[in-house]
N, CA, C and O of each residue as an XYZ file, in Angstrom:
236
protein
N       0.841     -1.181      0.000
C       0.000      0.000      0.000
C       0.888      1.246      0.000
O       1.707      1.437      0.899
N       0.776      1.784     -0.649
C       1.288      3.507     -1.277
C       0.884      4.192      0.531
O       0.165      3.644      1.367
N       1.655      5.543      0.669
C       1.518      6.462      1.755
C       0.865      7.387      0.920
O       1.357      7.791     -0.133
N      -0.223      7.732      1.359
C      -1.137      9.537      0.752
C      -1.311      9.793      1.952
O      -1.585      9.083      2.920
N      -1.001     11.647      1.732
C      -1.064     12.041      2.280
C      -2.545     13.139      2.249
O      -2.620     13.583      1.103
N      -3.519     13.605      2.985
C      -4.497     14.184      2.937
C      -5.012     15.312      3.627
O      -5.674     15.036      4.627
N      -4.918     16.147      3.432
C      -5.010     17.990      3.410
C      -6.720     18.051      3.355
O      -7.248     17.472      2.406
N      -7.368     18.563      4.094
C      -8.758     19.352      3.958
C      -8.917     20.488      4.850
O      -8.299     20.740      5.885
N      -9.989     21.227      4.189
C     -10.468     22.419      4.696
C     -11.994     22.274      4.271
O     -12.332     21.447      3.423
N     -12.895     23.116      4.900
C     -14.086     23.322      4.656
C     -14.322     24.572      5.713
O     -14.014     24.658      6.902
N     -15.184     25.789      4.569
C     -15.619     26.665      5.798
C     -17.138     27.219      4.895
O     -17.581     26.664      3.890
N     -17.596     28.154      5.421
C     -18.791     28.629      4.722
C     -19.011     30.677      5.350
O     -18.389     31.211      6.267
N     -19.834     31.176      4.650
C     -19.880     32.492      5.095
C     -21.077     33.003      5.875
O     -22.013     33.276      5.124
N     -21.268     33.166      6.872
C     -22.538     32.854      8.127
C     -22.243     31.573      8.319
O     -21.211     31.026      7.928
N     -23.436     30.889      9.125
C     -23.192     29.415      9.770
C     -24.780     29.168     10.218
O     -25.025     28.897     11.394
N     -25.881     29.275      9.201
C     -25.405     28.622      7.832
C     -25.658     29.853      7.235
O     -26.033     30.953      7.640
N     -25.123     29.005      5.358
C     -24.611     30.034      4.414
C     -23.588     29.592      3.599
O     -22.850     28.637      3.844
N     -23.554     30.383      2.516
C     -23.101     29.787      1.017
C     -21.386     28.978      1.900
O     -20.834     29.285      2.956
N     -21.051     27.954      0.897
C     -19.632     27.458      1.990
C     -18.776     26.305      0.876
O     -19.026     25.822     -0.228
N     -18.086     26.243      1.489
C     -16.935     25.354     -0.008
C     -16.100     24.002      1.005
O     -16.311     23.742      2.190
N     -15.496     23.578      0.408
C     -14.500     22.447      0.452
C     -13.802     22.556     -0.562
O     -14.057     22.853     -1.729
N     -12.267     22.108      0.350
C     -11.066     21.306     -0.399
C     -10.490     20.190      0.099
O     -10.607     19.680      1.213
N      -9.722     19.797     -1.044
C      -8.889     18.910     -0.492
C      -7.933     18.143     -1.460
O      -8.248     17.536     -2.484
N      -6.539     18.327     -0.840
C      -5.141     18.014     -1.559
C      -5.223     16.416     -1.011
O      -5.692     16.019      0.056
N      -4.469     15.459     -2.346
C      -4.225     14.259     -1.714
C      -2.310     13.730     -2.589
O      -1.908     13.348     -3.688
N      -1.750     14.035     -1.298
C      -0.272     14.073     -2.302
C       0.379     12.461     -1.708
O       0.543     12.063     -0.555
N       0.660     11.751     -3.119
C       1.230     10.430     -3.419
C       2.196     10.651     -3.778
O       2.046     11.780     -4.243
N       3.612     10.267     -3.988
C       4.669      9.936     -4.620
C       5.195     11.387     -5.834
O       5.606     11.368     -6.994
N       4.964     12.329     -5.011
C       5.778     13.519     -5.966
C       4.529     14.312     -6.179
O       4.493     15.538     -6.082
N       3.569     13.598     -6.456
C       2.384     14.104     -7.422
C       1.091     14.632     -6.417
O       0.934     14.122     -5.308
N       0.169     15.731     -6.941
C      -1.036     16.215     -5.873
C      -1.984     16.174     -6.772
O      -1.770     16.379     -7.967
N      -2.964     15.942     -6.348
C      -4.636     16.016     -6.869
C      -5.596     16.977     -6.136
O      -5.767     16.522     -5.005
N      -6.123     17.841     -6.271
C      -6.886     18.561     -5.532
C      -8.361     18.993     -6.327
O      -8.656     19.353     -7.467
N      -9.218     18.702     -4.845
C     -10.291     18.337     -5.197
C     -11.310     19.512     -4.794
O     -10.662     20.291     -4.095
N     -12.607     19.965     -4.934
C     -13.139     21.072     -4.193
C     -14.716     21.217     -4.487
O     -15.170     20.583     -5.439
N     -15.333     21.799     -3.928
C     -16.850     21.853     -4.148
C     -17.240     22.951     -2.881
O     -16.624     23.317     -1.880
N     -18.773     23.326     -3.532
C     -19.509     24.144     -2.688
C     -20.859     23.767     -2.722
O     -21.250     22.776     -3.339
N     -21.678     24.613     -2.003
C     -22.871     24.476     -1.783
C     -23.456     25.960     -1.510
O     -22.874     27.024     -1.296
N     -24.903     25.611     -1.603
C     -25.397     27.591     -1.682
C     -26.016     27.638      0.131
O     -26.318     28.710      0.655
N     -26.107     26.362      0.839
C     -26.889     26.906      2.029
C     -26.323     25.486      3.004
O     -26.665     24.304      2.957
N     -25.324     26.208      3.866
C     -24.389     24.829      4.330
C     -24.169     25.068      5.889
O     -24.938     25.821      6.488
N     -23.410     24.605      6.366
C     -23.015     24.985      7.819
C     -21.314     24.244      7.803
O     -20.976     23.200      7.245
N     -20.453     25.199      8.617
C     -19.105     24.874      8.101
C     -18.340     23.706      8.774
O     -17.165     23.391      8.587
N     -19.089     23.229      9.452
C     -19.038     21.752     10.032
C     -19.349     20.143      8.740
O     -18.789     19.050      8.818
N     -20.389     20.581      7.701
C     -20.952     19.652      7.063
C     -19.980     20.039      5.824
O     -19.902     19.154      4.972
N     -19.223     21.217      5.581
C     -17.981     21.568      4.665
C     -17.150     20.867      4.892
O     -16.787     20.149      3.961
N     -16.358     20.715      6.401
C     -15.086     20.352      6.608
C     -15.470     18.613      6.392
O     -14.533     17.835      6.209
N     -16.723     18.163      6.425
C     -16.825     16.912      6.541
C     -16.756     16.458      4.858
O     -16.043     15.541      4.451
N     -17.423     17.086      4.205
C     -17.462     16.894      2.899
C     -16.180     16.802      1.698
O     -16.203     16.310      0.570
N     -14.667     17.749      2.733
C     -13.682     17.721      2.513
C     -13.018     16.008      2.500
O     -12.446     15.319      1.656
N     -13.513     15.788      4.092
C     -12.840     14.655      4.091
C     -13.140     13.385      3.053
O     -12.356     12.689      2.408
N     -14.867     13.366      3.175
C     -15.209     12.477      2.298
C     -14.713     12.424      1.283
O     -14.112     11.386      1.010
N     -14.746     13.238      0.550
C     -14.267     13.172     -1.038
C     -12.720     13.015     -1.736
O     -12.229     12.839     -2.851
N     -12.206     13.230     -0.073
C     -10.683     12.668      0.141
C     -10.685     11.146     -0.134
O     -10.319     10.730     -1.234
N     -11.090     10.311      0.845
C     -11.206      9.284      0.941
C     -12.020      8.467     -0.024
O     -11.756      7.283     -0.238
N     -13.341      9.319     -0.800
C     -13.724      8.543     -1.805
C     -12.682      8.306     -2.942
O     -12.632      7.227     -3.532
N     -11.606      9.654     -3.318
C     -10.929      9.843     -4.647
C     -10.141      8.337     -3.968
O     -10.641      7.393     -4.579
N      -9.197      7.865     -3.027
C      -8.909      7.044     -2.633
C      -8.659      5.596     -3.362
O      -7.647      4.940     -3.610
N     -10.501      5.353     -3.658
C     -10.888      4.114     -4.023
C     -11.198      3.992     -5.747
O     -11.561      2.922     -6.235
């Protein structure tokens, strides 16, 4: 099994309110970065959405 490494953020503007995700996943030299938003969020369900989509690119 390969080492990745996995970077997220998620925040939004109010709480709730428009809000985004990222997220870097760096393997062997190389990074992929991933990101999304939403129009009516809370910045708890951002930072989570970061992770997920970490771990989905994964598989």
């Amino acid at each position: 099994m390969d080492h990745v490494e996995l970077f997220t953020d998620g925040a939004c503007s109010g709480n709730p309110g428009p809000g985004g995700w990222g997220a870097i996943l760096r393997s062997k030299g190389q990074e992929r970065e991933l990101s999304g938003s939403q129009k009516n969020t809370t910045n708890n369900q951002m930072e989570m959405m970061a992770v997920i989509a970490g771990l989905e690119a994964l598989s």
